[in-house]
C-alpha positions in Angstrom: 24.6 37.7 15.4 26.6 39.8 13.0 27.2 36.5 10.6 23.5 36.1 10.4 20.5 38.3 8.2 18.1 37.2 6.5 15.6 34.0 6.2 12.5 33.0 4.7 10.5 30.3 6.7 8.4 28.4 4.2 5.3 26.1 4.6 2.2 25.4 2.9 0.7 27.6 5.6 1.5 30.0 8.0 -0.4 31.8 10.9 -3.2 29.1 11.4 -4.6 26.8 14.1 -3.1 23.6 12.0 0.1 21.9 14.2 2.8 22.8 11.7 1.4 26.7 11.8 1.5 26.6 15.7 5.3 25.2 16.0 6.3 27.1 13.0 5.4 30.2 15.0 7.9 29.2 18.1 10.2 28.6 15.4 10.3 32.2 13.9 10.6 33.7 17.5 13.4 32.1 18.5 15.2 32.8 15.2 14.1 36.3 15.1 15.5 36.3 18.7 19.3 34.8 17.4 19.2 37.6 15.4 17.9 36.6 12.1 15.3 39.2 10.1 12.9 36.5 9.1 9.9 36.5 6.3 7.3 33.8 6.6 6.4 32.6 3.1 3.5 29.7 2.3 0.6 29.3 -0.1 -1.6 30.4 2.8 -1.2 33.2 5.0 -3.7 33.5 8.2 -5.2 35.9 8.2 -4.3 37.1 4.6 -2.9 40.5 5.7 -0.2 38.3 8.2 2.9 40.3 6.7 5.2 38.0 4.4 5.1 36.2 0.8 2.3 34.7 -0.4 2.9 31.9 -3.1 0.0 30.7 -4.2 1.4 28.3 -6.1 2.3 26.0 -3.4 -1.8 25.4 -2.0 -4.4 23.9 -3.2 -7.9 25.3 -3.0 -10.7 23.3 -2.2 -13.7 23.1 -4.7 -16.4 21.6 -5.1 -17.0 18.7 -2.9 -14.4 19.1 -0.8 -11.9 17.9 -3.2 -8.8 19.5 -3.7 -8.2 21.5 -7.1 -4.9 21.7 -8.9 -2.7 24.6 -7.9 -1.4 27.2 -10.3 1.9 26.9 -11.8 4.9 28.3 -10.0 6.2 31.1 -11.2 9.8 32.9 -11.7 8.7 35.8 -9.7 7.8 33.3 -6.5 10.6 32.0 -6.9 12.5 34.7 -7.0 10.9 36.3 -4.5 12.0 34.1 -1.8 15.3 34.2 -2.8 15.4 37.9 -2.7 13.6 37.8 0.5 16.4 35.3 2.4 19.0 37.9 1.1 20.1 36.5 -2.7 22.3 33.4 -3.5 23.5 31.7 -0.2 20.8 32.7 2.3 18.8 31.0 4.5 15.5 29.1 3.9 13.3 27.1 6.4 11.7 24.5 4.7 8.9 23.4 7.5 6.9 20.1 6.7 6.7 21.4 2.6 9.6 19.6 1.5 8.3 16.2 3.5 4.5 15.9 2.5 3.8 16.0 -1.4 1.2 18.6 -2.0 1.2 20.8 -4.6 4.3 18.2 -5.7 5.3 19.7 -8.8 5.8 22.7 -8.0 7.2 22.1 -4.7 10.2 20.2 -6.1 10.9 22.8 -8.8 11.1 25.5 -6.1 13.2 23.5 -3.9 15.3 22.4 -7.0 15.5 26.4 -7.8 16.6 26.9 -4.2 19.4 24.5 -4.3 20.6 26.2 -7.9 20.8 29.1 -6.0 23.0 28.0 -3.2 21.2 28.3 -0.6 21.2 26.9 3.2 18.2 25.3 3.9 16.4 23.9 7.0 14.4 20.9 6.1 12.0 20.4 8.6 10.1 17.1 8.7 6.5 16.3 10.5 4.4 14.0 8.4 5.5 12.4 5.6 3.0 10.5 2.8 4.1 7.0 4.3 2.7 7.8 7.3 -0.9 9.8 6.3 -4.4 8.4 5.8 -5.7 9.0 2.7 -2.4 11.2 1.2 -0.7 10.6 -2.1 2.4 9.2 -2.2 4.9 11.3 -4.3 8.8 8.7 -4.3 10.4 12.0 -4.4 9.5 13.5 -1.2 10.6 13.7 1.6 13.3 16.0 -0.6 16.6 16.2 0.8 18.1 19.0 -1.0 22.0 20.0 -1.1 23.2 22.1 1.4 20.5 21.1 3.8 20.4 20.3 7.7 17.3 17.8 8.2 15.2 18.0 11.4 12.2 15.3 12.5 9.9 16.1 15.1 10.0 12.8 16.7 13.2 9.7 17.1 10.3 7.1 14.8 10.6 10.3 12.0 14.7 9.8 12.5 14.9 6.3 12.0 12.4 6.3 9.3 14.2 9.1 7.1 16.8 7.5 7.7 15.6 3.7 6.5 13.5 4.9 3.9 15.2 8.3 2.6 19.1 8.0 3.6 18.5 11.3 5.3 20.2 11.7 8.3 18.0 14.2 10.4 18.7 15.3 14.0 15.5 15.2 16.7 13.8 18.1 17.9 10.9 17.4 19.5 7.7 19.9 19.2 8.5 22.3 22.4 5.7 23.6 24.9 5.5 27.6 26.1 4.0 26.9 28.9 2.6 30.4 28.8 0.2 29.7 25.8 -1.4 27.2 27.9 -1.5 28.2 31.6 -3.7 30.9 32.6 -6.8 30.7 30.9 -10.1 31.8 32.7 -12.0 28.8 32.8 -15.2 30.7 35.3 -15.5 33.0 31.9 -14.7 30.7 29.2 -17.3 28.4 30.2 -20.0 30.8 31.0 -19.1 32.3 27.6 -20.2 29.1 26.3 -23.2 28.1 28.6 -21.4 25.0 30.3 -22.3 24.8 33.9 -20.4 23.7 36.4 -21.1 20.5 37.0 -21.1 19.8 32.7 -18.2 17.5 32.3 -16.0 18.6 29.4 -14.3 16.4 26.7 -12.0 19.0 24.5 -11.5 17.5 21.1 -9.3 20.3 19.7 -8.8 19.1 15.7 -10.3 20.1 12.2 -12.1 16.6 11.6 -9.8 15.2 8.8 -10.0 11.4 8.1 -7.2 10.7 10.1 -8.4 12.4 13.2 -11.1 9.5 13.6 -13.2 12.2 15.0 -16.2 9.2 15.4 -14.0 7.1 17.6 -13.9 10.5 20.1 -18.0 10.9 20.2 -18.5 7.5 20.6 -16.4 7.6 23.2 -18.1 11.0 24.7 -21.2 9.4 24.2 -20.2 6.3 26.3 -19.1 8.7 29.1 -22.4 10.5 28.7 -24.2 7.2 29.9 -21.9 6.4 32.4 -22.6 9.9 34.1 -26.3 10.4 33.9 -25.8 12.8 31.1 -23.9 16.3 31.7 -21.4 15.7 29.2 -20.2 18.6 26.7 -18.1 16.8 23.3 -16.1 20.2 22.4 -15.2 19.6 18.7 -13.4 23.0 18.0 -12.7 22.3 13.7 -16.0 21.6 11.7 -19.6 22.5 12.3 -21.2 18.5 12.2 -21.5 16.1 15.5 -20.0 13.2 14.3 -22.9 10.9 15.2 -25.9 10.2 13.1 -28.4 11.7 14.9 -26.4 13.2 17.7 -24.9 11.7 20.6 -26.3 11.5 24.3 -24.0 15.0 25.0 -24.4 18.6 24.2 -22.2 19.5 20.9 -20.3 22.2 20.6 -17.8 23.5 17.9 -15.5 26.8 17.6 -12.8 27.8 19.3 -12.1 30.5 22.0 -9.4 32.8 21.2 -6.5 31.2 23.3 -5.0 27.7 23.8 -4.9 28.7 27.2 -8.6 29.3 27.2 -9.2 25.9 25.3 -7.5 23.9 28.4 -8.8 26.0 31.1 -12.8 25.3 30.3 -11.5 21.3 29.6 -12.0 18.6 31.9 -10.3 16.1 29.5 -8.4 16.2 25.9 -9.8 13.5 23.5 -7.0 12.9 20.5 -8.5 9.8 19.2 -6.1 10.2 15.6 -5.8 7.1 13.5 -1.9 9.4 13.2 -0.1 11.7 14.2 3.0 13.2 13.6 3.6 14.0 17.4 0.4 15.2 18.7 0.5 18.4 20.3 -3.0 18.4 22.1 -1.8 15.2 24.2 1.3 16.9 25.0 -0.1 20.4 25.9 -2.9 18.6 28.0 -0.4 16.2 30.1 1.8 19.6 31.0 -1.3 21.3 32.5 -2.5 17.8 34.5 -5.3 17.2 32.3 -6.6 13.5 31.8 -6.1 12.7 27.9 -7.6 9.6 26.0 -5.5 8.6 23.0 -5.9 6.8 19.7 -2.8 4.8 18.6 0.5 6.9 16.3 4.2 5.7 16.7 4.7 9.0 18.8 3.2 8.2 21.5 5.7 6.0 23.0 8.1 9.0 23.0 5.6 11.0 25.0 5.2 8.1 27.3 8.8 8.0 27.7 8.8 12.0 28.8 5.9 11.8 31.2 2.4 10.8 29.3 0.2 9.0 30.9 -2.6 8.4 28.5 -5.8 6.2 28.1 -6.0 4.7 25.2 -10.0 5.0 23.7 -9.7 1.3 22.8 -8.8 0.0 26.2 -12.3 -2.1 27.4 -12.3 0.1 30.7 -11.4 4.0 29.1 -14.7 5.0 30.6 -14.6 4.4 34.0 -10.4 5.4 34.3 -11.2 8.9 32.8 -14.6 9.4 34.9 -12.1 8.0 38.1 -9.1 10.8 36.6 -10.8 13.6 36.7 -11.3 16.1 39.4 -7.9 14.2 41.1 -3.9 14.8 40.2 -3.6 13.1 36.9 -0.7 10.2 36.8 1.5 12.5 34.2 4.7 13.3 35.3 4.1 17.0 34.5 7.8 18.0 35.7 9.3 15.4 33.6 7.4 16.1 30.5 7.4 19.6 30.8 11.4 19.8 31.4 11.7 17.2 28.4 9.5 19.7 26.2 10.8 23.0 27.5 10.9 25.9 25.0 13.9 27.3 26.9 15.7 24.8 25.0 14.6 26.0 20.9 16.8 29.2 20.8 20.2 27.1 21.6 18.8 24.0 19.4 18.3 26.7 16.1 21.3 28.3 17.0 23.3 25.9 17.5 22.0 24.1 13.6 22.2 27.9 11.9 25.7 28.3 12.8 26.7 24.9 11.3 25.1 26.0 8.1 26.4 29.0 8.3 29.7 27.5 8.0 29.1 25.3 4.9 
C-alpha cells in the first residue's frame, strides 16, 4: 500500500521457539505482505545473526543460579535506532507482549515514553500480563497504554481484563494456526530418528520447564499412563535437559526438539500442556487442529478454545488415564473444522490491515 513503509516489530525476543516469537513471526508476514518494510527489534534475536535491531537493553541475562541479572541501561542510540528504523517521527511500531509484561521495566517505559514523544503509531500487543504469571513481578505501570496506540489481546478474558483493570480498550485477535507448519511431518522418520518404536506411545510435552508450565503435573501424569499400559511410554519434554521426577519415571525421557512443529506433531500420540497459565496455549490449539488427543491443566483461555472446537482432558480429572489411553489411535472428539475455521491464518492479513489503516489515519 502506497500510504504504508516502514515498521519496527518489537519484543523482548524475536526468532525463538517461545509463544510470543512463534506468533510474532505470522505477524511480520502478513504485514510484510500489506506492504509494510518491516525490522524486527528485541533484546534477543535467535539466532543472533536473524537480521534486525538488537537492544540489549530490554533482556535480562541469566547468571548465576538461574536468576535473572539486571539489564543495561537504555540508551539514546536504541532509541533512536528504532525510531529511525520505523521511518522517523510518526512511523509505525509493534509493540508485541513488551509493553504488557514488566521485564526490564525501567527501561521499557522510558522507550515507550520516547516512542510516544516522537509521535509514533504503535501496536500494543498484549499476551501475558504480571496479574496473570506465576512467579512475575508486578510493575502498576504496565500493561502501558501509550498515546496514539491501537491495543490488541490474544484472547476475550485478556479484553475484559484490560479493560477492568487498565481502562484499555483492546480489540480480540486470537493466536491464528498455519496449518502448513503443522501438517505434514514424517512421523516413520522422526521417530526412528529418535529410536521410538512403533508400538512406544508418545506423550509430547512441547514447553521450556518454567514454574508455570507445572512440568511435574505432566510426568506424573506420563508415569500413570506408563502403568496403565505395561510400560512403552515415551514423556517427550522438548525445553530442558532434567526428567521432572526424582529418580525417573516408569517411561523413557526424552528432551530436544526436531527441527519442525510439523515434525513435533507427527511423531506425537498425545500433547500434554499441563500449565498452572497460559496466555492462550498454542500447543493445545495446534494439537486439536491435527486430531491429536490433548490433556490440559487449567488457564482462563481454555474456555475460548472449548468454545471453537477443543475437546481437552483435563490432567486432574480422576479418570484422565484411561480417556487418553481410550482416545488415542481413534478420531479425537475435537471439532477440527470448527476450530480450525475459528483460528484460520487466512484471516491475519485483513485483521492487520484493517487496524494499520485506522492508525494510519490518526
Amino acid at each position: 500500500m502506497s500510504s504504508y513503509h516502514r515498521l519496527v516489530y518489537l519484543s523482548h525476543q524475536l526468532g525463538g521457539y517461545d509463544g510470543v516469537s512463534v506468533e510474532a513471526a505470522k505477524w511480520i508476514d502478513a504485514i510484510s505482505s500489506i506492504g509494510f518494510e518491516v525490522t524486527p527489534a528485541a533484546g534477543l534475536l535467535h539466532p543472533s545473526s536473524l537480521p534486525g535491531i538488537s537492544l540489549p537493553s530490554l533482556w535480562r541475562p541469566l547468571g548465576p543460579g538461574d536468576q535473572f541479572l539486571a539489564p543495561p541501561p537504555l540508551t539514546q542510540a536504541e532509541v533512536n535506532a528504532v525510531i529511525d528504523a520505523a521511518g522517523g517521527s510518526g512511523g509505525f511500531v509493534v509493540l508485541d507482549n513488551i509493553a504488557t509484561m514488566p521485564t526490564a521495566a525501567d527501561n521499557i517505559v522510558r522507550l515507550v515514553a520516547a516512542l510516544e514523544a516522537a509521535n509514533m503509531r504503535m501496536v500494543v500487543r498484549h499476551h501475558d500480563p504480571s496479574w496473570d504469571g506465576f512467579g512475575r513481578i508486578a510493575d502498576p505501570r504496565f500493561p502501558l497504554a501509550p498515546a496514539h496506540a491501537a491495543h490488541v489481546a490474544i484472547s476475550a478474558y485478556l479484553r475484559d481484563h484490560l479493560w477492568r483493570r487498565r481502562g484499555i480498550h483492546a480489540a480480540v485477535m486470537l493466536n491464528p494456526i498455519d496449518l502448513k507448519d503443522i501438517l505434514g511431518g514424517n512421523r516413520a522418520r522422526i521417530r526412528k530418528a529418535m529410536a521410538i518404536d512403533d508400538d512406544d506411545l508418545v506423550l509430547l510435552h512441547p514447553v521450556t520447564p518454567y514454574p508455570r508450565k507445572n512440568v511435574s503435573a505432566a510426568a506424573r501424569f506420563a508415569d500413570a499412563v506408563a502403568v496403565a499400559r505395561g510400560g512403552r511410554v515415551v514423556y517427550w519434554l522438548t525445553g530442558g535437559s532434567t526428567d521432572p521426577l526424582p529418580g525417573g519415571g516408569r517411561y523413557r525421557f526424552i528432551t530436544g526438539r526436531c527441527g519442525s512443529r510439523a515434525n513435533l506433531y507427527a511423531a506425537a500420540d498425545a500433547v500434554l500442556l499441563t500449565s498452572y497459565w497460559e496466555g492462550w496455549g498454542n500447543p493445545v490449539a495446534e494439537a486439536a487442529a491435527v486430531a491429536l488427543p490433548v490433556v490440559t491443566g487449567e488457564w482462563p483461555a481454555l474456555d475460548e478454545l472449548r468454545h471453537i472446537g477443543l475437546r481437552d482432558i483435563p490432567v486432574a480429572a480422576p479418570d484422565a488415564v484411561s480417556r487418553l489411553l481410550a482416545e488415542v489411535g481413534r478420531q479425537t472428539s475435537h471439532r477440527v473444522e470448527s476450530l480450525r475455521g475459528a483460528l484460520a491464518i487466512s484471516q491475519l492479513v485483513p485483521q492487520l490491515e484493517t487496524l494499520l489503516r485506522q492508525l494510519n489515519q490518526v
